[in-house]
C-alpha positions in Angstrom: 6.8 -26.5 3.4 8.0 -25.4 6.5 5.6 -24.9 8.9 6.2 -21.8 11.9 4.3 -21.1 15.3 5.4 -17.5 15.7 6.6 -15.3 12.2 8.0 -12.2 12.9 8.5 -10.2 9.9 10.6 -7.1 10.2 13.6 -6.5 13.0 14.6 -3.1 15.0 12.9 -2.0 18.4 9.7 -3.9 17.9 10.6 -6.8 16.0 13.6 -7.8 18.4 11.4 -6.8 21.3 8.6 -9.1 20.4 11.2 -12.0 19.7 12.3 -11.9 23.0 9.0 -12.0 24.7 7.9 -14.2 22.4 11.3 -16.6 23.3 10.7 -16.3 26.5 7.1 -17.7 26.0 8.7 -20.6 24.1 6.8 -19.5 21.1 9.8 -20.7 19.3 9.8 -17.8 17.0 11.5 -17.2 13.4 12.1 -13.4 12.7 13.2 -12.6 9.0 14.9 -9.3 8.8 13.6 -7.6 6.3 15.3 -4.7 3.6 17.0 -3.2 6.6 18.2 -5.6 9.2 17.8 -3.3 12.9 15.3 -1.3 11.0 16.1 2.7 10.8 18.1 3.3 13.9 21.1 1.7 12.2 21.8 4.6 10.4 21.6 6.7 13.5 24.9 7.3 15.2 24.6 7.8 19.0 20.9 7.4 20.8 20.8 9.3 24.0 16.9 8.9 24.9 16.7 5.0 24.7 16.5 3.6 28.9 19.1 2.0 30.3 22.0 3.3 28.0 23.3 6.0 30.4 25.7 7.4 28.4 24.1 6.6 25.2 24.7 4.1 23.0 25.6 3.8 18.6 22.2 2.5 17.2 24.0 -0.5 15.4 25.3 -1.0 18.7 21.8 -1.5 20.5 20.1 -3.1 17.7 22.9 -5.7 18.1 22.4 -5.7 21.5 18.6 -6.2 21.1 19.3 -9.6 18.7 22.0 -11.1 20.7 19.0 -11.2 23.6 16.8 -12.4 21.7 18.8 -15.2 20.2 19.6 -15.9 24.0 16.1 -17.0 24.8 15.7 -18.7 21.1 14.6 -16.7 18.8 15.6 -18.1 15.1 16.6 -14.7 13.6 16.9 -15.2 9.5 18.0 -12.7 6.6 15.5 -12.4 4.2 12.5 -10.2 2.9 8.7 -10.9 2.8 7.7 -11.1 -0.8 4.5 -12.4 -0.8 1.5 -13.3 1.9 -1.8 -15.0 1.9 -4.3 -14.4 5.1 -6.5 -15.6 3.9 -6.7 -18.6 6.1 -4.6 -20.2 8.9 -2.2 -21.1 8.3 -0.7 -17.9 6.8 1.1 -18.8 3.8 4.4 -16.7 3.3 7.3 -16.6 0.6 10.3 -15.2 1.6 13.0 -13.9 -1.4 10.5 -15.2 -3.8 11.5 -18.4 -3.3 11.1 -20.1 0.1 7.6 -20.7 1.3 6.0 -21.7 5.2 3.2 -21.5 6.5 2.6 -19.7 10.2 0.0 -20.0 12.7 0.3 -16.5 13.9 2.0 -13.7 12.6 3.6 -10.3 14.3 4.1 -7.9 11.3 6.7 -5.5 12.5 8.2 -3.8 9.1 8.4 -0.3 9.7 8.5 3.0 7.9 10.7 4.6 5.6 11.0 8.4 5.9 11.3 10.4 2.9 14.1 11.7 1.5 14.7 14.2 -1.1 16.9 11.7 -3.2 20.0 13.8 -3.5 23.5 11.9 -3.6 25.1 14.4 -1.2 22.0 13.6 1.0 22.9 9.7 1.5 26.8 10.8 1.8 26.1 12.6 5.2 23.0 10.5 6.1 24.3 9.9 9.9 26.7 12.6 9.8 24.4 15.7 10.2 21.6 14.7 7.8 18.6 13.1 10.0 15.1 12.4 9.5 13.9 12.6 13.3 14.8 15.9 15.3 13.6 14.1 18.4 16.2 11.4 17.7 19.0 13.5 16.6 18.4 17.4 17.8 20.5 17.3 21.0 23.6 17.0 18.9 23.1 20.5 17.7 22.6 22.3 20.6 23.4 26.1 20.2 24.6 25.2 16.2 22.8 26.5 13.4 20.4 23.7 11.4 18.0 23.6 8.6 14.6 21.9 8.4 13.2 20.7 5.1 9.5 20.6 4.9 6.3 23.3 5.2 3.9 20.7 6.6 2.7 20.0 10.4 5.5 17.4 10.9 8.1 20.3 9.9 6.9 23.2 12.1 6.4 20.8 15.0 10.3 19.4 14.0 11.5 23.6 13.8 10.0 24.5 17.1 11.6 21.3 18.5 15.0 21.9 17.3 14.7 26.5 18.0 14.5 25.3 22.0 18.1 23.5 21.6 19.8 25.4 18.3 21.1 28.8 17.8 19.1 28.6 14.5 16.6 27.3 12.6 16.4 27.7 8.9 13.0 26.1 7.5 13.7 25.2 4.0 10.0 25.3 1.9 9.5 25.1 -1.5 6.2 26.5 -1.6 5.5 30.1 -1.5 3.4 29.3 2.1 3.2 26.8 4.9 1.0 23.8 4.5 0.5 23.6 8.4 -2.6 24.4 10.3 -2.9 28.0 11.3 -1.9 26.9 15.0 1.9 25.7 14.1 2.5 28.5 11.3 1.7 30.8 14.1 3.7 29.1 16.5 6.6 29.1 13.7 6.4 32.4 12.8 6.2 33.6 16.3 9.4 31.8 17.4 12.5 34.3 16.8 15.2 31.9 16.2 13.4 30.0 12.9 13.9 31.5 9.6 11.8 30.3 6.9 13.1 30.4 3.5 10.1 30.1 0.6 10.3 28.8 -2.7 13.7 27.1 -1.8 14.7 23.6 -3.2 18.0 21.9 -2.2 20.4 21.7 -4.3 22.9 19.7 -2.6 23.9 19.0 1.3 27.6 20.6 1.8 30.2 19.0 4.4 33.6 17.1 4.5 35.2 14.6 6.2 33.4 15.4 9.8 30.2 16.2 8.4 27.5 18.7 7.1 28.9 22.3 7.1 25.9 24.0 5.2 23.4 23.2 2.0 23.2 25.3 -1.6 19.4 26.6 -1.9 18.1 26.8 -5.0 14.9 29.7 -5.5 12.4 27.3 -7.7 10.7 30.6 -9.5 14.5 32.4 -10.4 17.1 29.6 -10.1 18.9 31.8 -8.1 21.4 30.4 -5.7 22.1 31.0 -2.0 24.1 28.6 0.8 23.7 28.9 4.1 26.2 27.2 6.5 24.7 24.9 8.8 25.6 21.4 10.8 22.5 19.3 10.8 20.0 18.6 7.9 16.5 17.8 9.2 13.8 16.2 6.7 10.5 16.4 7.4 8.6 15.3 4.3 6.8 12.7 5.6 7.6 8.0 6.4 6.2 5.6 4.1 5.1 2.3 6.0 6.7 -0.8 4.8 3.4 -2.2 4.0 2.9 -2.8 0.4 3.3 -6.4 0.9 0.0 -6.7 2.9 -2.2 -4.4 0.7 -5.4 -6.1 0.3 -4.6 -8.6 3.3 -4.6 -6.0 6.0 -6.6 -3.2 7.0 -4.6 -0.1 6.0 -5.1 4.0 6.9 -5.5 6.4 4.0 -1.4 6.7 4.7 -0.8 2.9 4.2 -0.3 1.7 8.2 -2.2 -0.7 9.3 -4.9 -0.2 11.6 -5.0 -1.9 14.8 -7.8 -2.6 17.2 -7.4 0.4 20.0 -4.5 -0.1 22.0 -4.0 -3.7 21.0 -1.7 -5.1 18.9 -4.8 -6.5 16.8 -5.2 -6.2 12.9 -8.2 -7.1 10.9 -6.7 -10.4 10.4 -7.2 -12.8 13.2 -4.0 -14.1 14.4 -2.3 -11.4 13.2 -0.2 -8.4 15.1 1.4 -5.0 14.4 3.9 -3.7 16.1 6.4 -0.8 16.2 6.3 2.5 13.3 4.2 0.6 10.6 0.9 0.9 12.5 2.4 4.6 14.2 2.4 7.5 12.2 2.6 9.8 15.5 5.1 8.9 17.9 8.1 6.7 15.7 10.5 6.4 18.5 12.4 3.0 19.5 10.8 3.1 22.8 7.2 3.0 21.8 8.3 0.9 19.0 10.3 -1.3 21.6 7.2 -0.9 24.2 4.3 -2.2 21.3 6.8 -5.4 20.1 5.9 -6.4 23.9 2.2 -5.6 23.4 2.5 -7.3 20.1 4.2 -10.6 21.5 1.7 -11.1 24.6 -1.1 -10.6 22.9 0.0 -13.4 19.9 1.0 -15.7 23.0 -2.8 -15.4 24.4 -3.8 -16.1 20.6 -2.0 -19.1 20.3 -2.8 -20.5 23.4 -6.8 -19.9 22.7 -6.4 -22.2 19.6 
């Protein structure tokens, strides 16, 4: 069995972060990919908001960017997915693809989390090409364009009112007959002039061609009747699922499924294990506070390791 000082499971922002520091602290640490090798950024085009890319930079790009520096200092970067842990006791016991099994002496768990999608087949065709699941990211691209926001919930007014200071307009697609935000955002929603929100509205299918999404066919859930309204970016807003099923039971999870960590730590109910990056942050989810708590994640497992 192979036996490992420093695991790092899951890549992007935090992952490749915490490899470096960890590299750097001749931690000799293995990363293992994970489902989606650089984590959700690769299936962002251009990030303008990351520091020190100037004039922006193709998330691929800076994910690459992020491994080749971390393979610089040492880091052993692997394909391959988590399939089964034990944390029981140190140390850890992990199989990777089902098959492969070592142990660890210290663990940085940095899988992520998944945003929702609606599932539709004209929704994965434009995903990068005007259909985005983080305004924040993505909502400077559509500056004075028309968009459309898909959820009634907190996360979706906050996401509307984001995107109605940049876009001409804001269509707020809601499949409910009412808002499931707190009183503060409708208010703030409905107060706004530029955001239009259209009730009791499933999509039907995202609309575009070869340069991207041009609009979306609505879809009234009580009549069936049909509407389009012509549009250029496709925001969801339904909610992330943490990549954590792996460590239910082993891991201290919230009622959403990330894992809890000990204030602003990097600490989990598991001695000798870390979280880093979207999988213990249901609030902020962007690369730099990602990128920022890999850091956190790595120094703290160094002062671990050398306490043992």
């Amino acid at each position: 069995m192979e036996h490992i000082r420093c695991l790092i499971v899951g890549s992007g922002p935090a992952g490749f972060t915490a490899a470096i520091y960890a590299s750097r602290a001749n931690l000799s640490p293995v990363l293992y990919e994970g489902i989606e090798p650089g984590g959700q950024l690769t299936t962002t085009t251009q990030i303008e908001n990351f520091p020190g890319y100037p004039e922006g930079v193709d998330g691929t790009q800076m994910m690459d960017d992020l491994r080749r520096q971390a393979q610089r200092f040492g880091a052993d970067i692997r394909r391959g997915i988590v399939t089964e842990v034990d944390l029981s006791s140190r140390p850890f016991r992990v199989r990777i693809d089902g098959e492969h099994e070592i142990e660890a002496e210290a663990m940085i768990v940095a899988t992520g989390a998944s945003a929702r999608y609606l599932g539709l087949e004209s929704e994965s065709r434009f995903r990068g090409m005007g259909v985005s699941a983080c305004a924040t990211c993505d909502g400077f691209f559509y500056r004075r364009q028309d968009v459309a926001v898909v959820g009634g919930g907190d996360t979706a007014c906050e996401e509307a009112t984001y995107l109605a200071s940049l876009c001409r307009k804001v269509y707020m697609i809601v499949r409910k007959p009412y808002l499931r935000a707190s009183k503060a955002m409708q208010e703030r929603v409905f107060s706004t002039s530029n955001i239009e929100v259209l009730f009791e509205q499933n999509t039907a299918e995202v609309l575009g061609d070869e340069n991207g999404v041009t609009g979306a066919r609505l879809r009234h859930s009580a009549t069936g009747e049909e509407r389009t309204i012509d549009i250029t970016g496709f925001f969801l807003a339904i909610g992330h699922h943490p990549n954590t099923d792996v460590f239910k039971g082993q891991l201290a999870l919230d009622a959403e499924g990330y894992i809890k960590v000990e204030g602003a730590t990097s600490k989990t109910s598991v001695e000798g294990v870390f979280a880093a990056g979207d999988v213990k942050d249901p609030s902020y989810r962007q690369a730099v506070t990602a990128a920022g708590s890999g850091c956190v994640a790595a120094l703290d497992c160094e002062r671990f390791l050398l306490a043992q």
